[in-house]
N, C-alpha and C positions, 0 to 999 in steps of 0.2 A: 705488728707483723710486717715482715719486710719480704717483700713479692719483688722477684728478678726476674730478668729476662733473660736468653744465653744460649750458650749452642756450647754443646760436646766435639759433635764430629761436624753434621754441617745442618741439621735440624733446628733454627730455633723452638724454645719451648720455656714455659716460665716455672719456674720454684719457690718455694719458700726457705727462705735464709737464715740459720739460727745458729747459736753457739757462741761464746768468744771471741774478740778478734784474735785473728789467728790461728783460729781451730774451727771456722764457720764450715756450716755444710749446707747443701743446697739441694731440701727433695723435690722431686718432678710433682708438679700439679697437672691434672685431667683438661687439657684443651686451652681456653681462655679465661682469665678468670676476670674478665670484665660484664660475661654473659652466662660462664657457667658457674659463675661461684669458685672458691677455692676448695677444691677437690684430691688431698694428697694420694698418689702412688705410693709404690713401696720401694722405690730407686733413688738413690742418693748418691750424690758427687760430694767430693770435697771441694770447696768452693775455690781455690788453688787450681785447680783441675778442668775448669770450664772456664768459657771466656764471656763476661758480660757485654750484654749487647744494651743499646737505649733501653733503658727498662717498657717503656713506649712509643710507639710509632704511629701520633695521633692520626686517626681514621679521617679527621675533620679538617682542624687549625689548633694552631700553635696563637695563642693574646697576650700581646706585648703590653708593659703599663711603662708607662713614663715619667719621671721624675716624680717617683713614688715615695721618695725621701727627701727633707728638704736640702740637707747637707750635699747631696750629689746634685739638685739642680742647682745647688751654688755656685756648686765647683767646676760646672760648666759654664755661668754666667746666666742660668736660666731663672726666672720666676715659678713655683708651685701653681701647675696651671688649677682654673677656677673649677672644670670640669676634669677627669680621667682621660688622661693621652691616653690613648688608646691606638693599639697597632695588631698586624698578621703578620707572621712567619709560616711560610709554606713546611708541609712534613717533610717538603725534602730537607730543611736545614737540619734537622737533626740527626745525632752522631751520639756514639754511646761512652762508656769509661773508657780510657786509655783512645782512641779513635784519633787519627790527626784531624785542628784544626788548619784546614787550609787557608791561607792569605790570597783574596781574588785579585787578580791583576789589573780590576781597576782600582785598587786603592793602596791608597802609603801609610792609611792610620787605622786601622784596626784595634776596636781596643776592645779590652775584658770587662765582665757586668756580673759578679758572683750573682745567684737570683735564688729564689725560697721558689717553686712552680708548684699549683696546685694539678691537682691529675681528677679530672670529673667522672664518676663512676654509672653515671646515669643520664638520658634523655633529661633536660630541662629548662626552665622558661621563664622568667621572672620571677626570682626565688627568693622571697625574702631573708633578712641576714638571721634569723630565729630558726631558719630552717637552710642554710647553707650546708653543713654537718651532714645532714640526709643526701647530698647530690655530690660529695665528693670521696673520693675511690683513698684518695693519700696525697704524700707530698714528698719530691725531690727534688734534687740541687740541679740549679741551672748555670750554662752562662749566656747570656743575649749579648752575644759578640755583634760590634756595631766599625762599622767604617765611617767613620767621624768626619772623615772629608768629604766622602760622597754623601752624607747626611747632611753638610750643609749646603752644597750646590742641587741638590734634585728635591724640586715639592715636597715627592711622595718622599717613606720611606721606607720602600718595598725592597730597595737595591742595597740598599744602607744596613737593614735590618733582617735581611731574606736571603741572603747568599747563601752557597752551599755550606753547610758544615756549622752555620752560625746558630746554631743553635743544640750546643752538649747537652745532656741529662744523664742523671745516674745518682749514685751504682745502681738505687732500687727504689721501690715505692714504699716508703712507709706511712703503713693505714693505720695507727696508732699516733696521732700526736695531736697538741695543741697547737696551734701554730704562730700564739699571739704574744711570745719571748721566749724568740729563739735567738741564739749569736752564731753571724754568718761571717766568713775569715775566707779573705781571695790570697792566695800567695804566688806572686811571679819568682819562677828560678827558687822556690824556697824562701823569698823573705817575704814579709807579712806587708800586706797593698792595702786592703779591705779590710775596715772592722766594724759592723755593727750589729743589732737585733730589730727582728722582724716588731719590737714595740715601738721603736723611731716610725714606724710606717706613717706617711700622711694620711694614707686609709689602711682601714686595718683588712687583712686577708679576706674577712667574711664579706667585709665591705665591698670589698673589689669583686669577689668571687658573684653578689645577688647583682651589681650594677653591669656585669659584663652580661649576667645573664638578660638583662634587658633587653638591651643592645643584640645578641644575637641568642642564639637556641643552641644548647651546650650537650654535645654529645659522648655518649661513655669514650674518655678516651682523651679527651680535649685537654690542652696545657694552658693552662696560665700561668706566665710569669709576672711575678709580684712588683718587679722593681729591684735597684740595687743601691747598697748604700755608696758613702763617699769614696774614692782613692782610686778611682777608675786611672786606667792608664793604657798606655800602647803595647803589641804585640810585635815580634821579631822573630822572623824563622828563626826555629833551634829552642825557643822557649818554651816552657813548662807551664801551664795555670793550672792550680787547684785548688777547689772549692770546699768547705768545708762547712756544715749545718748542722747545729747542737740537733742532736737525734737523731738524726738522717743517717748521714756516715759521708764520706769523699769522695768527688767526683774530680779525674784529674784527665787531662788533656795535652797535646805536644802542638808545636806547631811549626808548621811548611811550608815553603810557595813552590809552587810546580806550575 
């Protein structure tokens, strides 16, 4: 099932997505469906016809993982750390389909992170990986835009990884999937940047998913993002990035400095 989020006139509200590409339609569901369940109305848009918004605007936090492929912390120069890099993104970073990413004026390298994000459907705690499955809501396409210059001059990387707009999702949730071989495809301006599958992972989704919960208390609503594979590269106002996730569907984004 693929659950969206979206506005008509100026109402957000979320729907369920169905049909063809190119023929999809989108009914209105009753309220939240992180707390009411999915509750169809009897109202329908064409999906052409509404504007998708982040499909979520986590309540909580936004958990970054790092160099969650080994190919990508290659290609940085990094080693597969011994424990899970782990990071926050504040809810402000996120931004839905089509939304500009904006270029912050403290940075000259911005670059793109196609990501697999899990979306947590319940209050949870130390979850082991046999029971991950029970605590999450779905999965959408990310991208964990990073400014690579200020990530390497400042400790943290709150600045690096937190800025506004840095963090896309979309188009929608989908609560039907496996999530342990999937192939994920970044394209800058239309040519092919990013190619891998969520099986290269050094930890695998579940994995990530019971070890984060450790670590903090995971609320309906919360993202994680998984990691992205190799072919990472820089951004330039006027550019295009989109994301693509066997099952999911495409998440695409423009980008600006203002």
């Amino acid at each position: 099932m693929r659950i969206a989020r979206f506005v008509v006139d100026s109402d957000p509200m979320y729907g369920v997505v169905e049909g063809e590409p190119g023929s999809e339609t989108v009914t209105v569901i009753n309220g939240d469906p992180f707390f009411n369940g999915v509750e169809r109305t009897s109202v329908k848009h064409k999906l052409e016809d509404v504007r998708l918004l982040a499909p979520i605007i986590p309540r909580s936090k936004v958990i970054g993982v790092g160099r969650n492929y080994a190919e990508h912390a290659a290609e940085l120069g990094n080693e597969v750390p011994a424990q899970p890099l782990l990071f926050l993104k504040p809810n402000t970073a996120v931004i839905g389909p089509g939304d500009p990413i904006v270029l912050p004026e403290f940075s000259e390298q911005v670059s793109f992170e196609a990501e697999l994000c899990v979306v947590i459907g319940r209050i949870c705690k130390d979850v082991p990986e046999e029971r991950v499955d029970d605590v999450v809501f779905g999965y959408t396409c990310g991208n964990d835009l990073t400014a690579r210059d200020v990530q390497k001059t400042d400790l943290q990387w709150a600045r690096a990884k937190g800025f506004d707009t840095s963090a896309p999702l979309g188009p929608w949730i989908e609560t039907e999937l496996d999530p342990e071989d999937l192939e994920i495809t970044g394209r800058l301006n239309g040519d092919l940047r990013q190619e891998g599958n969520t099986k290269d992972m050094v930890r695998s989704v579940r994995e990530l998913v019971s070890i984060v919960s450790q670590a903090f208390t995971l609320l309906p609503g919360d993202v994680i993002m998984t990691g992205t594979p190799a072919g990472v590269g820089l951004l330039n106002e006027g550019d295009r990035y989109e994301i693509e996730i066997e099952g999911i569907g495409r998440l695409s984004n423009p980008v600006v400095r203002r």
